[in-house]
C-alpha positions as CSV (number, residue, x, y, z in Angstrom):
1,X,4.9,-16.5,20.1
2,X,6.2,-14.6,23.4
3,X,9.5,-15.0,21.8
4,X,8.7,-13.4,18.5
5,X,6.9,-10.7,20.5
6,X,9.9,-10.0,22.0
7,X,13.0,-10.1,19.7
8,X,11.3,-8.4,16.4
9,X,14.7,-8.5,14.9
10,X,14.5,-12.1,14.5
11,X,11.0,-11.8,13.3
12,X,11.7,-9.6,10.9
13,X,14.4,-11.8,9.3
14,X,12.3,-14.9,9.4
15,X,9.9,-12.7,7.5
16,X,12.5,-11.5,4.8
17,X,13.5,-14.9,4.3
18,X,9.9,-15.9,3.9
19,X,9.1,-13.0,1.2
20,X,12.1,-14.1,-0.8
21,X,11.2,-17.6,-0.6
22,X,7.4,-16.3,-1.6
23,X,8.5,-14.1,-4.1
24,X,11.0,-17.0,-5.8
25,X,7.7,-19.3,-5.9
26,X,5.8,-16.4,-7.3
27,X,7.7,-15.6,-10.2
28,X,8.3,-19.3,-11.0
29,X,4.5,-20.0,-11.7
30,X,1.9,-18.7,-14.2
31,X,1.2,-20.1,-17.8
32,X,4.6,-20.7,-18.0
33,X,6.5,-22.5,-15.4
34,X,10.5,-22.0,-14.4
35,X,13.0,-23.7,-12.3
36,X,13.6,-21.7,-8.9
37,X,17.6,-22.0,-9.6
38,X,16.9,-20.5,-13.2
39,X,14.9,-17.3,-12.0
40,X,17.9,-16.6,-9.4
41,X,20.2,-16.9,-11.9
42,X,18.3,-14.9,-14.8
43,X,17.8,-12.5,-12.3
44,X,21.8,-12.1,-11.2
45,X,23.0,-12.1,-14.6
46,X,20.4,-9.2,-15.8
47,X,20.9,-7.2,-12.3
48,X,24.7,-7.1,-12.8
49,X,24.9,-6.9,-16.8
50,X,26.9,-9.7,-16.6
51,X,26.8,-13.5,-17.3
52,X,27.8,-14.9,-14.0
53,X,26.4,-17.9,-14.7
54,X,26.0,-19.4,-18.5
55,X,22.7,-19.6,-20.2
56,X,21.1,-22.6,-20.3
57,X,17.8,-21.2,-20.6
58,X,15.1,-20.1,-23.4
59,X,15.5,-16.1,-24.5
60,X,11.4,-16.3,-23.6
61,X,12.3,-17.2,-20.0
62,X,14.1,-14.7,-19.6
63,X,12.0,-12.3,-20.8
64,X,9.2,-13.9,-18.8
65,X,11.7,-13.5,-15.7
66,X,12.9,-10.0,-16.0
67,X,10.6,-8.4,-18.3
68,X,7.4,-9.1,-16.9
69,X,7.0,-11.1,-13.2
70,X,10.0,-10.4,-11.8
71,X,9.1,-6.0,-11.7
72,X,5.4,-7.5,-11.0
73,X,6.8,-8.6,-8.0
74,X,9.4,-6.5,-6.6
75,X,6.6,-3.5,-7.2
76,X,4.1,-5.6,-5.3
77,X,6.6,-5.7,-2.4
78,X,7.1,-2.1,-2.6
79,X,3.2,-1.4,-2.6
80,X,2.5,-4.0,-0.3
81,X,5.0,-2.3,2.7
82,X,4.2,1.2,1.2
83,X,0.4,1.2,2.2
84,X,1.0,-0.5,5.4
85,X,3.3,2.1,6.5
86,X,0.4,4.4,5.6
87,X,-1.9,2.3,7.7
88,X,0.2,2.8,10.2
89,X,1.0,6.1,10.4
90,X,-3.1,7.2,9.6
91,X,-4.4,4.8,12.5
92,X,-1.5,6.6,15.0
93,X,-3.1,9.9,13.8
94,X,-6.3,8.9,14.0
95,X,-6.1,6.9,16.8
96,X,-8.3,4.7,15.4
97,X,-7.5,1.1,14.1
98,X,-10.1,1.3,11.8
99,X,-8.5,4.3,9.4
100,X,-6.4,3.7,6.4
101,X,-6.2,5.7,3.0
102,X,-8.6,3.5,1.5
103,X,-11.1,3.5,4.2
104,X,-10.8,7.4,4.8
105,X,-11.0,8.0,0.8
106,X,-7.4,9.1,0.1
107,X,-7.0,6.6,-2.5
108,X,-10.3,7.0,-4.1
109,X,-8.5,11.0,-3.9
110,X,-5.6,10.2,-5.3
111,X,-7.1,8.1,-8.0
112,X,-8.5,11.0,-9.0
113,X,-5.8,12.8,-9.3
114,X,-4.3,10.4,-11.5
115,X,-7.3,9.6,-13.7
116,X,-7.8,13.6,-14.1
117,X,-3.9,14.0,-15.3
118,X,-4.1,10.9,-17.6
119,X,-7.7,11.6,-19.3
120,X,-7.4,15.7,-19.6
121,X,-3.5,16.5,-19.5
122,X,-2.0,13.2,-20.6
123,X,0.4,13.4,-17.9
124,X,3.7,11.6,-17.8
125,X,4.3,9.5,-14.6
126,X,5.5,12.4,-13.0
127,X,2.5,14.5,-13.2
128,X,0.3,11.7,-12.5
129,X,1.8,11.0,-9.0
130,X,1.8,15.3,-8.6
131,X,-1.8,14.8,-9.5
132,X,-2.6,11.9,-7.0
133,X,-0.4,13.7,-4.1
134,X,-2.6,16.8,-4.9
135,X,-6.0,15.7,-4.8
136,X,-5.2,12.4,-2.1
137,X,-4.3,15.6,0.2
138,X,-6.9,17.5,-0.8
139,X,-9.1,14.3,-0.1
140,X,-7.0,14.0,3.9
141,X,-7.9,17.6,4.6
142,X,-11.5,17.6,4.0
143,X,-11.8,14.2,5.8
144,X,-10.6,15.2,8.8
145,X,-11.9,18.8,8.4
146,X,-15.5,17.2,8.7
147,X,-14.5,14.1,11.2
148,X,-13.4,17.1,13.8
149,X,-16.7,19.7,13.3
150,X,-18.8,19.4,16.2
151,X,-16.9,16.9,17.7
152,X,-15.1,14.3,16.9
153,X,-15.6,10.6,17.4
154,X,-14.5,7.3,15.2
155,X,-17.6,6.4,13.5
156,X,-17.9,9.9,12.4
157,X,-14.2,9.7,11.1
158,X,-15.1,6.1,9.4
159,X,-18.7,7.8,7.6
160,X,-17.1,11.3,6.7
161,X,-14.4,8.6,4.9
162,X,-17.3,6.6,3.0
163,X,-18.9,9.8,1.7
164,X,-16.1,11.6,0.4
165,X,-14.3,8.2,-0.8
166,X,-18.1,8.4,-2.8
167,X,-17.6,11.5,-3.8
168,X,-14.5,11.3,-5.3
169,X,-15.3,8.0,-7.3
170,X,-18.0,9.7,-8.6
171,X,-15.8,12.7,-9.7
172,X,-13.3,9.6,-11.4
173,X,-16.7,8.1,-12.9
174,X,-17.8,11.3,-14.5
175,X,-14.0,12.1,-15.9
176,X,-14.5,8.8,-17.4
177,X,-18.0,8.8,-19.0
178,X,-17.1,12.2,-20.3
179,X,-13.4,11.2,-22.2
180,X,-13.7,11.1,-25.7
181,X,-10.0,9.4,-26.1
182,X,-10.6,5.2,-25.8
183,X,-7.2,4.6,-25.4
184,X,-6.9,7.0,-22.2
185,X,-10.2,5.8,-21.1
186,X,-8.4,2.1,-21.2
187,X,-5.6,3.3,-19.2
188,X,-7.6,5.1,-16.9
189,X,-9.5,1.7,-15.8
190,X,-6.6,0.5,-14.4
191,X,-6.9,3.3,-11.4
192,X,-10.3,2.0,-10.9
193,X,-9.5,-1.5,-10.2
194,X,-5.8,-1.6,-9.3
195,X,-3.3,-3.8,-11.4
196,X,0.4,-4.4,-11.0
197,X,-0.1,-5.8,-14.7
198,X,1.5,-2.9,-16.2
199,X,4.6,-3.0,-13.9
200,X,7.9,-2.2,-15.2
201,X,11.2,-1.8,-13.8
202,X,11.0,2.3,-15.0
203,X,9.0,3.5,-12.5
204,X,10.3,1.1,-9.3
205,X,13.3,3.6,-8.0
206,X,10.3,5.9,-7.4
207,X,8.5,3.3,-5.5
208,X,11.6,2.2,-3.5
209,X,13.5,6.1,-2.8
210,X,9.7,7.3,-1.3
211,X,9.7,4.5,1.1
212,X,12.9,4.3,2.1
213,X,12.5,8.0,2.8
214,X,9.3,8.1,4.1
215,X,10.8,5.2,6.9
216,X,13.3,7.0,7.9
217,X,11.6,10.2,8.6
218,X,9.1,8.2,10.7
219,X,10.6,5.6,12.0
220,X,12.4,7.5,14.9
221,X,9.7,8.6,15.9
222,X,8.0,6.2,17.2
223,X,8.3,6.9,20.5
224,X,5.9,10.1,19.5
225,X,3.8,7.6,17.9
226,X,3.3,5.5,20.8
227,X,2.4,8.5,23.2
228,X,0.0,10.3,20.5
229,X,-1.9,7.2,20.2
230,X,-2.6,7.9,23.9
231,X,-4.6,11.0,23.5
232,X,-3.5,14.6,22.6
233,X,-3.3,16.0,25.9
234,X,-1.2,13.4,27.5
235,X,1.2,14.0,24.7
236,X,1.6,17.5,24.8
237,X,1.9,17.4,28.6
238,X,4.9,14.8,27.7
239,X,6.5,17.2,25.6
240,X,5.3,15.9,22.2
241,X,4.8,18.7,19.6
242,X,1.6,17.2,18.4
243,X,1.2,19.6,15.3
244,X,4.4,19.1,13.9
245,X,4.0,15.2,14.3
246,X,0.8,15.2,12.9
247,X,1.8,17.4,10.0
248,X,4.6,15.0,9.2
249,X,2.7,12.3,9.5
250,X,-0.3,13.3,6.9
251,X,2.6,14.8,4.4
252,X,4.6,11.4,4.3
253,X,0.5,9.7,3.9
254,X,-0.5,11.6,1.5
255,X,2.7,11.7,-0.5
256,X,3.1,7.6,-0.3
257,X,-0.3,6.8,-1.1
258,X,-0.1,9.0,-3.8
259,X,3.1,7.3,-5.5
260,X,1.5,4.3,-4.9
261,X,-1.8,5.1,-6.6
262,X,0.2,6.2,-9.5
263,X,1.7,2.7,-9.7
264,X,-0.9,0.2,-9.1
265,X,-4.1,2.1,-9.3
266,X,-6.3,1.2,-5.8
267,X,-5.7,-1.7,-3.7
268,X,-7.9,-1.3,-0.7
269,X,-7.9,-2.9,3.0
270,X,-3.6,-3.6,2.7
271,X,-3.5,-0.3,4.9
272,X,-6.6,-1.6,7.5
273,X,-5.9,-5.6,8.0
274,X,-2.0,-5.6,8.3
275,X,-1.7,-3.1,11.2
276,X,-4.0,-4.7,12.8
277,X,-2.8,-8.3,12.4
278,X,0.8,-6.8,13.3
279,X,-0.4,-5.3,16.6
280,X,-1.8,-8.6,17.3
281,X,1.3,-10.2,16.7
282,X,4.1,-7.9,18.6
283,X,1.8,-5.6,20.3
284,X,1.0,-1.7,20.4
285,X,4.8,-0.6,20.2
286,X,5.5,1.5,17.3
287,X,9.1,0.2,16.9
288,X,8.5,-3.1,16.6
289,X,5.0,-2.7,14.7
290,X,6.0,-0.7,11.4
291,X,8.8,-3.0,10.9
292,X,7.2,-5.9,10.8
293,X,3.6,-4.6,9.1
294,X,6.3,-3.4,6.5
295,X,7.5,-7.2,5.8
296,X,3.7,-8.9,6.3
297,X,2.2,-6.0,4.1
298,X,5.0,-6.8,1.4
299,X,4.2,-10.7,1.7
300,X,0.3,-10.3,1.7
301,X,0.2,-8.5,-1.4
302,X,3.1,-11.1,-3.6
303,X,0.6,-13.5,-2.4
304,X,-2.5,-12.2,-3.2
305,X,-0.9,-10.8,-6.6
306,X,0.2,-14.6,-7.3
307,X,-3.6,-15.5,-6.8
308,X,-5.1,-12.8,-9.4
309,X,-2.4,-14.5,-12.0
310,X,-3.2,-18.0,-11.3
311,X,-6.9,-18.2,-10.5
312,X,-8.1,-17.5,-13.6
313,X,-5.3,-18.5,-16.4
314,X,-7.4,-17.2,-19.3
315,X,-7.7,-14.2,-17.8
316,X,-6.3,-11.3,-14.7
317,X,-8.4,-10.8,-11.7
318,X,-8.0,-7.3,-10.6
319,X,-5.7,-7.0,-7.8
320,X,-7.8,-4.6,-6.1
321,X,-10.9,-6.7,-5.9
322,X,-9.5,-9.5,-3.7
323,X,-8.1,-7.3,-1.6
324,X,-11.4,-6.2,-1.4
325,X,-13.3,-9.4,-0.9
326,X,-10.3,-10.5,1.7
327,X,-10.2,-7.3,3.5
328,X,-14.4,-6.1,3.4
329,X,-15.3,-9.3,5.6
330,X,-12.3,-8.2,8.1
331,X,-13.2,-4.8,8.4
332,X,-17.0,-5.7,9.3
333,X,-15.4,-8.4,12.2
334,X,-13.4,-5.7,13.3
335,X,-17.0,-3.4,13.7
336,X,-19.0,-6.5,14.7
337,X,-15.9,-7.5,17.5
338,X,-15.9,-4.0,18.7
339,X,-11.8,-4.0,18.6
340,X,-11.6,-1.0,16.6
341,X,-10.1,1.0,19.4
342,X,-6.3,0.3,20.1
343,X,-6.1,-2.2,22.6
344,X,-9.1,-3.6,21.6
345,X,-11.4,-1.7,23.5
């Protein structure tokens, strides 16, 4: 383990091998079952247009391969590092372990957003992920608006979260009681819950060019990341400019979760128990943590898609509600072991 802790680089490949080998098994199983060296070479043939290798294989598995798990997956992956990285970036900001957009309500925001484009404006994908990014920054604003009035500490952060995470899914409840249109009120469920059922390979460059962006605007900074978590004062007497840091940081939040949202609907606790396991793994240093929370987000949430597909074959468990019955228990050991304070204090 003290050799992992120290050379992330080779962590971080053994974890890229092990969410390819994952997302191979993944994609293999369901109600239909595939060979591994079949998927690889479906998937080649249909990435490059061309038929490297010949087909030996049904029309249906291929459509089962590249139509519908194999985007399932890679947007999983995407989603899976994407809220991480938010995790991340909010508990940094926070400087609290216990903060992530689901926690702090910026997903129950964003969902908002999205539910309010679909239902009233019947927004394309475009103006459903303006409409998350609006109201999921909305949502940050007045969070840490009320976690900073008379004081801030991080159980007031953690209860100004709860209420206005309530408030806002009563705002989506309402939207939805109130819609007359049955087959935007369908659709709109979907937010609710969180799905990658719907997944297709249309909206993935989205996924993929706002994480890849949103990583390299943060990632060099994590030397400022390690020194805010460390107070404010310290890191303006080091020379960090703390308001441009922060802004940066709540913009490329906001913006992320809000891409997400628009993609899988809510998928809570992937932001709070990743971090945290990652920090446990390689330690406080932002340079080695948002790599690897980036690969074990990605792998948690293949897995725990795999499980909502296969549990139940006659029917899809909601992705979002076994994140939620994995991550709920977590969050309370985290309160219960007091190590909701970076560096376990």
């Amino acid at each position: 383990m003290k050799r992992c802790i120290k050379n992330y680089k080779s962590l971080s490949l053994l974890l890229f091998i092990v969410l390819i080998l994952i997302s191979t098994f993944s994609i293999t199983i369901g109600s239909v079952s595939l060979k591994n060296l079949d998927v690889w070479k479906i998937i080649i043939n249909k990435f490059f247009d061309y038929n490297f290798f010949n087909v030996t294989w049904e029309e249906s598995s291929e459509i089962i391969v590249w139509t519908l798990r194999a985007p399932r997956i890679v947007t999983a992956i995407l989603a899976g590092a994407s809220l991480s990285l938010v995790g991340i970036l909010m508990q940094a900001l926070t400087k609290n372990p216990l903060a992530s957009p689901y926690i702090l309500g910026i997903s129950s925001g964003a969902s908002t957003g999205a539910v309010l484009v679909i239902l009233i404006f019947s927004g394309s994908y475009i103006f459903v992920s303006i409409g998350a990014f609006i109201l999921g920054t909305l949502t940050a604003f007045l969070v840490f608006y009320f976690a900073n009035s008379n004081g801030f500490s991080s159980t007031k952060l953690v209860l100004v979260g709860a209420a206005i995470s309530a408030i806002f899914s009563g705002l989506t409840s309402l939207i939805i009681a109130i819609t007359p249109n049955e087959r935007a009120l369908r659709s709109a469920l979907f937010w609710m819950s969180g799905s990658l059922a719907g997944s297709t390979w249309e909206y993935i460059p989205f996924l993929f060019i706002s994480l890849i962006v949103a990583f390299i605007l943060v990632y060099p900074k994590y030397d400022e990341l390690n020194i805010l978590v460390t107070g404010d004062e310290n890191a303006i007497s080091l020379g960090v400019d703390v308001k441009k840091i922060r802004f940066l940081i709540m913009i490329t939040s906001t913006f992320l979760t809000g891409i997400v949202v628009a993609n899988t609907g809510i998928i809570g606790f992937v932001g709070l128990v990743i971090p945290h396991i990652t920090r446990g793994i390689v330690g406080g240093n932002h340079k080695k943590v948002i790599p690897i929370a980036i690969f074990l987000g990605a792998i948690f949430l293949v897995l725990t898609d795999t499980l909502t597909r296969t549990l139940m074959p006659s029917q899809e468990i909601p992705i979002g509600v076994i994140t939620s019955l994995l991550g709920a228990p977590f969050f309370l050991s985290m309160l219960r072991g007091k190590s909701y304070r970076f560096g376990g204090e």
